[in-house]
Each structure stands twice: as C-alpha cells, then as structure tokens.
C-alpha positions in Angstrom: -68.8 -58.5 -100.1 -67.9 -62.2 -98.5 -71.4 -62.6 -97.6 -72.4 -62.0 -101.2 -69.6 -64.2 -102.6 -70.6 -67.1 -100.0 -74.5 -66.5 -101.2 -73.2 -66.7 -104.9 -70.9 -70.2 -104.3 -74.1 -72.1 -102.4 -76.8 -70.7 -104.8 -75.4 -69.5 -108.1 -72.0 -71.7 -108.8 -73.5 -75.5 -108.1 -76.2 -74.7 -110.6 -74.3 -73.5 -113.0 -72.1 -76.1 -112.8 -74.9 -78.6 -113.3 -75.8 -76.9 -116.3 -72.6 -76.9 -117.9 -72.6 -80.9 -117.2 -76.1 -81.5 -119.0 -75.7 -83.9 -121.2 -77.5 -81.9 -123.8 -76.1 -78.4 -123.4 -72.8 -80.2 -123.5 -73.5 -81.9 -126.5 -74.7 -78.6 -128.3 -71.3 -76.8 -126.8 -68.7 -80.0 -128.0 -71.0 -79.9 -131.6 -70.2 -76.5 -132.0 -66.3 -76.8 -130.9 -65.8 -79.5 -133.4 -66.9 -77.4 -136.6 -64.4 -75.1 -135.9 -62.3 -77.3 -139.2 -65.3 -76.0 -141.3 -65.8 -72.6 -139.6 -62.1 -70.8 -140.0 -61.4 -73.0 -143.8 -64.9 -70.7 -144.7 -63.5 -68.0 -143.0 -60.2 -67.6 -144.3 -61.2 -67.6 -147.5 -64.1 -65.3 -147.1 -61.6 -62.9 -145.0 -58.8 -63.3 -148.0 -61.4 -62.2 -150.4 -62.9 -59.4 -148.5 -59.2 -58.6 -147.8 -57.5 -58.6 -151.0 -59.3 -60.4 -154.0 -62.7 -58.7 -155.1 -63.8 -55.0 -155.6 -65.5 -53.7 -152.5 -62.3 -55.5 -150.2 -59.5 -53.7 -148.5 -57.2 -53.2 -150.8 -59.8 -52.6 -153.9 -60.8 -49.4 -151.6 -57.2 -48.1 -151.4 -55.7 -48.9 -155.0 -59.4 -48.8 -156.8 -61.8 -51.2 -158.1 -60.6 -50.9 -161.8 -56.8 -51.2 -160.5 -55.4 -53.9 -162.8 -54.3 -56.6 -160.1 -58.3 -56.2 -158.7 -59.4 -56.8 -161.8 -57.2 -60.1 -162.3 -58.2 -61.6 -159.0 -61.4 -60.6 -159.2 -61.5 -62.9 -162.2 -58.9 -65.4 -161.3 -58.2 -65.6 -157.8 -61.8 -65.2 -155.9 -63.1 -67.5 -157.7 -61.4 -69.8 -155.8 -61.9 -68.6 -152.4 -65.8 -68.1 -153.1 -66.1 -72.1 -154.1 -64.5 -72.7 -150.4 -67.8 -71.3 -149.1 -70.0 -74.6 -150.3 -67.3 -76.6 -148.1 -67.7 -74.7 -145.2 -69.5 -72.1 -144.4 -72.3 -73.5 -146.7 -72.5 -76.7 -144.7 -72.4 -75.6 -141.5 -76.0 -76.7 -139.9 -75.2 -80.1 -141.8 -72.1 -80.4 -139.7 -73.7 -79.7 -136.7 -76.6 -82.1 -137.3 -74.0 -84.6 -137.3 -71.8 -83.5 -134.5 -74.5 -83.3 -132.0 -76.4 -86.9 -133.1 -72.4 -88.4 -133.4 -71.7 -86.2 -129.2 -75.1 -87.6 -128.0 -73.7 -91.6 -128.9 -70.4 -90.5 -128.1 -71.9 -89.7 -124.6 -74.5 -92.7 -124.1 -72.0 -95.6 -125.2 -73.8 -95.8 -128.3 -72.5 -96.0 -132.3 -71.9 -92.6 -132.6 -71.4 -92.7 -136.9 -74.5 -94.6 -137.5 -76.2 -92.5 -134.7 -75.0 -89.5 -136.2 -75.5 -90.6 -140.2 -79.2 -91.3 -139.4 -79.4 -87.6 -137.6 -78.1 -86.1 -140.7 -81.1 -88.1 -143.0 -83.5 -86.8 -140.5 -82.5 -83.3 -140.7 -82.5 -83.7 -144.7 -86.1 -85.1 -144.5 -87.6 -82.4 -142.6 -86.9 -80.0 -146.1 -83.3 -78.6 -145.7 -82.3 -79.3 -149.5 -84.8 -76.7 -150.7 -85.6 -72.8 -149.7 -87.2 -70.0 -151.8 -87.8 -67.0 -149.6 -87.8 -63.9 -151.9 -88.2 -61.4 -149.1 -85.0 -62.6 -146.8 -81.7 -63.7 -148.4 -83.5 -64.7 -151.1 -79.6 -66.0 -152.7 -79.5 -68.8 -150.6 -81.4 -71.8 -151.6 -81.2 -74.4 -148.8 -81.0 -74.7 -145.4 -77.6 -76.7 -144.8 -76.0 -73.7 -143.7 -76.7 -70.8 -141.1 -80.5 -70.7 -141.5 -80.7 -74.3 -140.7 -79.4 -73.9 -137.5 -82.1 -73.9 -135.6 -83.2 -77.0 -136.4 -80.3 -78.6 -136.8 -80.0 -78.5 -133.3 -83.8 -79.6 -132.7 -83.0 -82.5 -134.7 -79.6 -83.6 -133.3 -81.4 -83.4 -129.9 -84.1 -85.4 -131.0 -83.5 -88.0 -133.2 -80.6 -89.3 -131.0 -83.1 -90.0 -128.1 -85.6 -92.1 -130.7 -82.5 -93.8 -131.7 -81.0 -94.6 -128.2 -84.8 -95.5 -127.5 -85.4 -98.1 -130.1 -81.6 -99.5 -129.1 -82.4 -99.7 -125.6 -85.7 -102.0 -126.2 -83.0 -104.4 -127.4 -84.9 -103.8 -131.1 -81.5 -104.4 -132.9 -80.4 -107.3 -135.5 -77.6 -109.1 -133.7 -75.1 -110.8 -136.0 -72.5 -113.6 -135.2 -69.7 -113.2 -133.3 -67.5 -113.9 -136.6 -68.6 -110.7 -138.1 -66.4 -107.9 -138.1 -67.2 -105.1 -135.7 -68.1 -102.4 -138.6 -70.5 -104.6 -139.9 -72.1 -105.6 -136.7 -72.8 -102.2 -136.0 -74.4 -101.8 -139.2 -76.9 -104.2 -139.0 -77.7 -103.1 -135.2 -78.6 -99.9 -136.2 -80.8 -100.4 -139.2 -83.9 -100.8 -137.5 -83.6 -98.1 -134.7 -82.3 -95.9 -137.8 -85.5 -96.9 -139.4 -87.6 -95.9 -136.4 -86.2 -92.5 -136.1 -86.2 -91.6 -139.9 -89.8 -92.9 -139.7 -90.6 -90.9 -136.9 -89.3 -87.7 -138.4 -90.9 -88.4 -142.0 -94.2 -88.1 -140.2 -93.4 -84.9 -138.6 -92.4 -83.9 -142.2 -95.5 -84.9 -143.3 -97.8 -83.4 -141.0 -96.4 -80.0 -141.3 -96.8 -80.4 -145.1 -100.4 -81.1 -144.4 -101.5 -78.9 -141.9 -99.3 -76.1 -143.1 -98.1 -77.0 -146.9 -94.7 -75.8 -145.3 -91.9 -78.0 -144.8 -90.4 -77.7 -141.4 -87.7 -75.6 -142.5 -90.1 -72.7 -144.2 -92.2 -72.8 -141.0 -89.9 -72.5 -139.0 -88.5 -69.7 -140.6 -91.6 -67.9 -141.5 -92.8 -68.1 -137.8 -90.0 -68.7 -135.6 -86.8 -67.4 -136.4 -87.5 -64.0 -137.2 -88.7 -63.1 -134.0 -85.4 -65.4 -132.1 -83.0 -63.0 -134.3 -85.0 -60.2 -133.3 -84.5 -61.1 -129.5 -81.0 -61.6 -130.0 -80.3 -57.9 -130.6 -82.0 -57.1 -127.5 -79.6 -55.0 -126.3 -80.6 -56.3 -122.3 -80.0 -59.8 -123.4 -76.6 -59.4 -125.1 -76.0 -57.7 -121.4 -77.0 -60.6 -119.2 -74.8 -62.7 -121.6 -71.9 -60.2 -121.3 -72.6 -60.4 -117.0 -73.0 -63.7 -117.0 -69.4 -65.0 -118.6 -66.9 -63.1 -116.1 -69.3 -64.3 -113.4 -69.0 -67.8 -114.0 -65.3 -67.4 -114.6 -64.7 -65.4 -111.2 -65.4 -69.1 -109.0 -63.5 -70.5 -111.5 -65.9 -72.2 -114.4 -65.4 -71.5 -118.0 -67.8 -68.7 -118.3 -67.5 -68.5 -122.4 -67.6 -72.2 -122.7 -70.8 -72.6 -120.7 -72.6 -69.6 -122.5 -71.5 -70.9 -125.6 -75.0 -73.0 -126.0 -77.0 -70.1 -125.9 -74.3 -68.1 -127.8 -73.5 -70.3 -130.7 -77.3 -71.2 -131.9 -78.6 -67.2 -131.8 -75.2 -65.1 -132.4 -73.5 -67.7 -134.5 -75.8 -67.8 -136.9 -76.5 -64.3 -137.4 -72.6 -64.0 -137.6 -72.7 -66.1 -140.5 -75.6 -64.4 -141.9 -73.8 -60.8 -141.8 -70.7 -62.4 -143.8 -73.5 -64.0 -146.3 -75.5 -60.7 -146.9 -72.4 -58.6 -147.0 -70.8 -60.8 -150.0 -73.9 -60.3 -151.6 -74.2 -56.2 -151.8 -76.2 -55.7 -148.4 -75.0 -52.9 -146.3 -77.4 -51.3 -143.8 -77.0 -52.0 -140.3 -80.3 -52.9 -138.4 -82.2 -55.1 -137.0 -84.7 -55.9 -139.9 -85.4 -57.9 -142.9 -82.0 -58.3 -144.7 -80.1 -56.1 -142.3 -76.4 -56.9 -141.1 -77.1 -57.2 -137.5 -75.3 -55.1 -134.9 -74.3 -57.9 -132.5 -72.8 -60.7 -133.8 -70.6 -63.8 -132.2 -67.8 -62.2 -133.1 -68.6 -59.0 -131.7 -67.5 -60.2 -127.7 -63.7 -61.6 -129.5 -63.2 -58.0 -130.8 -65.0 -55.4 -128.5 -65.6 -57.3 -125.4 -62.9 -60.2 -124.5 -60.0 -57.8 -125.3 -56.8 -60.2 -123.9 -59.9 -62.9 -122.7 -63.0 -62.8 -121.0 -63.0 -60.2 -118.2 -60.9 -57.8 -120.7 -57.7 -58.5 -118.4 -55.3 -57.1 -121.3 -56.6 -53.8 -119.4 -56.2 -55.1 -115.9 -52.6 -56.3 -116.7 -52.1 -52.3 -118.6 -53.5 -51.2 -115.3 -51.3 -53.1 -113.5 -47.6 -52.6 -115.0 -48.6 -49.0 -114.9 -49.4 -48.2 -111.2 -48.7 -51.6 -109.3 -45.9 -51.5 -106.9 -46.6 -55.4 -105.8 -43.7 -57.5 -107.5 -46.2 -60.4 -107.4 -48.2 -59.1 -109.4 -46.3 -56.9 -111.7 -44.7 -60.4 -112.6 -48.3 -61.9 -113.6 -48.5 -59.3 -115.5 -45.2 -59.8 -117.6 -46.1 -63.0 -118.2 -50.1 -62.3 -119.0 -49.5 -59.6 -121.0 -48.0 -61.6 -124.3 -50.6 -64.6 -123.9 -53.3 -61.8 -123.4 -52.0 -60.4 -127.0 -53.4 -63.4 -128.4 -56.5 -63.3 -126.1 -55.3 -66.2 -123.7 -55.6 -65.2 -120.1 -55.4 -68.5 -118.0 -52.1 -66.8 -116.6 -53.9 -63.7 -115.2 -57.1 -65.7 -114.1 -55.2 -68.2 -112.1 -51.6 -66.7 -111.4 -52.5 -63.0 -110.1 -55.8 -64.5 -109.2 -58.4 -63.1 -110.0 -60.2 -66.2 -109.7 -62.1 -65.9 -106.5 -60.4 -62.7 -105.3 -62.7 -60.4 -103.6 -60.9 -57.1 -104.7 -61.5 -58.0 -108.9 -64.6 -58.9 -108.6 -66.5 -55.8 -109.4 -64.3 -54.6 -112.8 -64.2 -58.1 -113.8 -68.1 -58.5 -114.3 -68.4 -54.8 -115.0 -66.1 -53.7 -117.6 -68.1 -56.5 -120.1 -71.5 -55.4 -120.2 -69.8 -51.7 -120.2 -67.9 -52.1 -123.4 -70.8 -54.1 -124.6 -73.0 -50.9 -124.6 -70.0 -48.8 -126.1 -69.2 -51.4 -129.1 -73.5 -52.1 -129.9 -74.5 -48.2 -130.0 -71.2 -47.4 -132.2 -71.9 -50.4 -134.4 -75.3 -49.1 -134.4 -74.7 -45.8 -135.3 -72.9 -46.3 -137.8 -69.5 -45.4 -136.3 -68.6 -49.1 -136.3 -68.8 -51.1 -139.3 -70.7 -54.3 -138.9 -68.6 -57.9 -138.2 -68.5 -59.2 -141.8 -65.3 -61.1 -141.9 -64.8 -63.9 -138.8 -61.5 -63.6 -137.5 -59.7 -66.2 -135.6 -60.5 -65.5 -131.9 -56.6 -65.8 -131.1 -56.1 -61.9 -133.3 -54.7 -59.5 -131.1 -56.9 -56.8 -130.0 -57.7 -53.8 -132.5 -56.3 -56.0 -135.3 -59.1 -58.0 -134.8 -61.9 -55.6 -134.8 -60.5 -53.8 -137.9 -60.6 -57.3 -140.0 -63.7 -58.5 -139.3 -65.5 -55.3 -139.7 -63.7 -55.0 -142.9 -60.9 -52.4 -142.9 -63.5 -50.1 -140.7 -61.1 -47.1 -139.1 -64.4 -46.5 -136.8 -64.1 -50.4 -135.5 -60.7 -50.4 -134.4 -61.3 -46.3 -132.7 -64.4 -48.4 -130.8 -62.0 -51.5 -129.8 -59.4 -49.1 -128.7 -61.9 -47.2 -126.9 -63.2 -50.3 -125.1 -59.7 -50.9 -124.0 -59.1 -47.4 -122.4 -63.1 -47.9 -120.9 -61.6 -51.2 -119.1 -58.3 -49.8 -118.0 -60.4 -46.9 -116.0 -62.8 -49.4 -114.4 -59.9 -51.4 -113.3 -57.8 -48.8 -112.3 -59.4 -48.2 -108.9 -59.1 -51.9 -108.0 -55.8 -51.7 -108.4 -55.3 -48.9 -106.5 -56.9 -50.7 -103.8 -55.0 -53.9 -104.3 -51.6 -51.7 -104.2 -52.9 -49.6 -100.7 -53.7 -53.4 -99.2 -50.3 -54.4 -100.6 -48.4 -52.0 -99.2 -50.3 -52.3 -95.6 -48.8 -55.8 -95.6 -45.2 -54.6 -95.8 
C-alpha cells in the first residue's frame, strides 16, 4: 500500500496539480463558479414552481391539479417564476462567454470588460441569437443558454488569445495621459476587438458557405449529439466518480479540478433535463429529447452524500463502532457540517487526507453508489434530476427535490448511504483494532 501511494504522489499528484493550474482549465472552472448568481436565481424559481405553483408540481400531485389554489398560481404566481428563466437559466452560455473572455484578461493582466465584451460579440456572431431544430427541443429558439455551451467555451478560449495577440503587437490606440483610465482602455481595445470580431466573422462565414450552417447548427447537428451521448457512458461517469476522491485523498480539490470536464458535458444536460421537463417530456434515456439519466446534479444527491468521498457514512460508521476518542470527536464535529455536505473537518481533522487505512472506501464507495443511483434512475425506480437544488441540501432532501417529489429518489439516496456505511465499515474496524494496539 505505501509503495503504491509513493508511485501515486511522484506520478499521478504533480500532474494533476499542473492541470488544475492551466491557465485555461482554470479559467473554464472560475467561469463556471462565477455563474452560480445566474444558476440558483433560475433555479429557485424553477424549483418553487415545480414545487408548489403549476399542475404537474409537488403539491398539484397531492391536493390535485384542479385544486383551487393550483389553479390561482398556475395563473397568477408561475407566471412569475417562469419569466425568471430568461434572466438566468436562459442566459447561461452568454454568461459564460463572458466569464471565461473577462478570467482569461483577468489572468494575463489584460482589460478583462473590454476582453470579455468583445468575447460575448464573437459568440453572438457565430449564430447564437437564432435556432430551429424541430427534432430536438424544438421550444427553444437560441443558443444563449445550455445548448450554447459548447461553444461558448470554444469561443471564450479563443477569442481571448486573438485579443491578447493583437494587444501584445503593441496594435493599440494610445491616448494621453490626461484621459481618464475608462476611456483609455476603450480606445486600446478597439482595434484588437476589431481583429478578433473580424477573425470570428470569417469563421461565421465560411461555415455558412461550405455548410449553409451557422456554427451553432453545425455544431449541434454533428457534434453535440454524440458528446451527450458519451456523457452517459456509464464507464466515463465512473472514471469521473474515481477520479474526485483520488485527487482529494493527497489533498487537492478533487471536485474543483473535475469540474472542467464536469460542468461543459453534465451541466448542460442538467439544464437540459429541467428544460424538457417544464415542457411535458418524461421518458428517461439516452435519446433524442430524453431526460438523461446522469446529470451534474446527480453526484450532490446520490454520490457526495456529506462531501466528496461520501464521509456522512464514514462519520455514521464511526460514532457507531469507533472506540478512538480522537476520532469519535471528528466525528461530532463533521457530522453537522457533513449535513450540509461540507466535509473539510473530516478530510483534514480525522484525516483522511493521506491516511493509508481510508484510502480504499474513500475512492470506492463513489463509483459504487454511482452504479446504484444510474441503473435506478435508469430503470425507472429513480426519477430523473429536474429541479437543481443547492449543493449545500442535506442528504435525501436533496435527492427527493430535484427529482421532483420522487419517493424512489430519496429510497436510492438512502440506499447509497447505507452502500457507503458497509464499505466503510471494515476500515474502521481496522482503524479501531490499530487504535487499540497503541494503548
């Protein structure tokens, strides 16, 4: 076991942490942080409605659809919430666009609003304000939100590098030294912002005439089908479910590091399960206007039960059988802050960070309940994650919200729970029998 932890820290660790530190991957990773504003306004009011408001919600499946208050918020209250959705949800590969081009200035010492203004006129350029596709979601009719991910994140990764280029040949209009700053960096960016909207014109252009697509319905005809299609591979949403307790066991943020691949592929079809649910679709699948089975959300409800590793199970495990008083004090304190999915306490205070005895149920117990929570979800025992929930809602709770009131949901996060607490328990076991030897 040391020699394979050593092998791991020379090989594995420094790579990954040069990966996390890529300017680009950490660009994508602080975009997608900084539309969390947009991401929970959308989802609270998509989560109210779903809960409360409209006809197929929660309550409208206990009290009736035709139940009198149902009927008045269907016609006065949703309303409301549903126009929060062209704010937010809506918008959200707009917002991105602009996060990434404002991070990549941010990062260079560059002028990250102009930077990240002319990113978001490239992205519009390439087609995103039009979309008719009457085989797939055929209600949405632009690409500012989740279908425009994709190359939201091409274009925030490119058009920042023409820009920087253009500034670094010293191709700028310099103004006096009496002009106000705002105004300086105006002027200095109008002719690199010319350059890289020029740039990305042409690549509009050629697409419309070798393809008469815009990039947008190329991409989508061509690409993106077949990336959603490889996101429900069950073996990659494995690796991803390995790969984050991993990382986190020498002590780098696993979820934040995975969180580039993550966001682009899982976010998006997160967003569009909430999208085709509020518009009538139902089956679960991996097809053509199908709520998908694995979703973004699906690791905060099923898989990061009390934070990544599961450890509200390893702290259940031990307060039930741990005679350490070390430990059993850890896991006092971890086991309110892993209510709310925090588990810094436990990672660095019992530790598991590093310590040869967790190292197995840590990485295990993810992919495990990963294969428990994808087969029930697609099997229909599990209702599909349609609602995002804050990642901070206590276990159970959580899965039952997003999936929509689905009893089946909360059995399979309850179930994932009670799978963690028997991987740990062993461990434990082992921990206690080495604690006791010490005595």
């Amino acid at each position: 076991m040391d020699g394979f932890i050593r092998l791991i820290e020379v090989k594995f660790v420094p790579l990954a942490a040069k990966l996390g530190a890529q300017k680009h991957l950490a660009a994508i990773r602080d975009a997608f942080a900084s539309l969390m504003p947009l991401i929970m306004a959308g989802a609270v009011a998509v989560l109210m409605n779903n809960i409360f408001f409209v006809s197929w919600g929660l309550v409208a499946n206990f009290i009736g659809a035709e139940h009198p208050f149902i009927l008045w918020t269907t016609m006065y209250i949703a309303p409301i919430f549903s126009a929060m959705d062209a704010g937010s949800l809506s918008i959200l590969a707009l917002g991105l666009c602009f996060a990434l081009g404002f991070k990549r200035a941010e990062s260079e010492n560059k002028d990250a609003l102009s930077c990240g203004l002319v990113t978001v006129g490239c992205f519009i350029l390439c087609g995103a304000l039009s979309r008719n596709n009457p085989l797939v979601a055929s209600y949405i009719t632009h690409f500012l939100g989740a279908q425009g991910i994709f190359i939201a994140l091409v274009v925030g990764l490119i058009a920042p590098e023409i820009y920087f280029w253009a500034v670094n040949k010293g191709w700028i209009i310099q103004m006096p030294d009496s002009v106000p700053p705002a105004v300086a960096k105006a002027f200095a960016g109008i002719i690199p912002g010319f350059l890289t909207i020029f740039a990305f014109a042409l690549v509009y252009y050629g697409f419309i005439m070798l393809t008469s697509m815009n990039v947008f319905t190329w991409f989508e005809t061509n690409i993106q089908a077949t990336l959603m299609q490889l996101g429900q591979n069950i073996f990659s949403i494995l690796l991803i479910s390995a790969l984050i307790p991993l990382l986190w066991f020498f002590g780098l943020h696993g979820a934040n590091l995975m969180e580039a691949v993550m966001a682009p592929i899982y976010g998006t079809l997160n967003q569009l399960n909430i999208q085709g649910f509020q518009n009538g679709i139902r089956t679960v699948g991996t097809g053509l206007n199908e709520l998908s089975p694995w979703v973004r959300d699906s690791w905060n409800v099923y898989v990061f039960l009390g934070g990544s590793g599961a450890t509200s199970a390893l702290v259940i495990a031990l307060l039930w059988i741990s005679k350490a008083k070390e430990d059993r004090e850890v896991a006092k304190y971890g086991l309110g802050c892993g209510l709310f999915q925090v588990n810094e306490p436990v990672l660095f205070g019992l530790p598991v960070v590093l310590n040869a005895i967790y190292l197995i149920p840590f990485v295990l117990c993810q992919p495990v309940m990963t294969l428990v929570a994808y087969y029930a979800t697609l099997s229909g025992f599990a209702g599909p994650i349609v609602n995002t929930v804050p990642w901070t809602t206590p276990p159970i709770l959580g899965a039952y919200l997003a999936t929509n009131g689905s009893i089946g949901a909360a059995l399979t996060a309850l179930c994932c729970l009670l799978v963690a607490i028997v991987i740990y328990l062993p461990f434990v076991i082992a921990a206690n029998n080495a604690y006791k030897k010490n005595q």
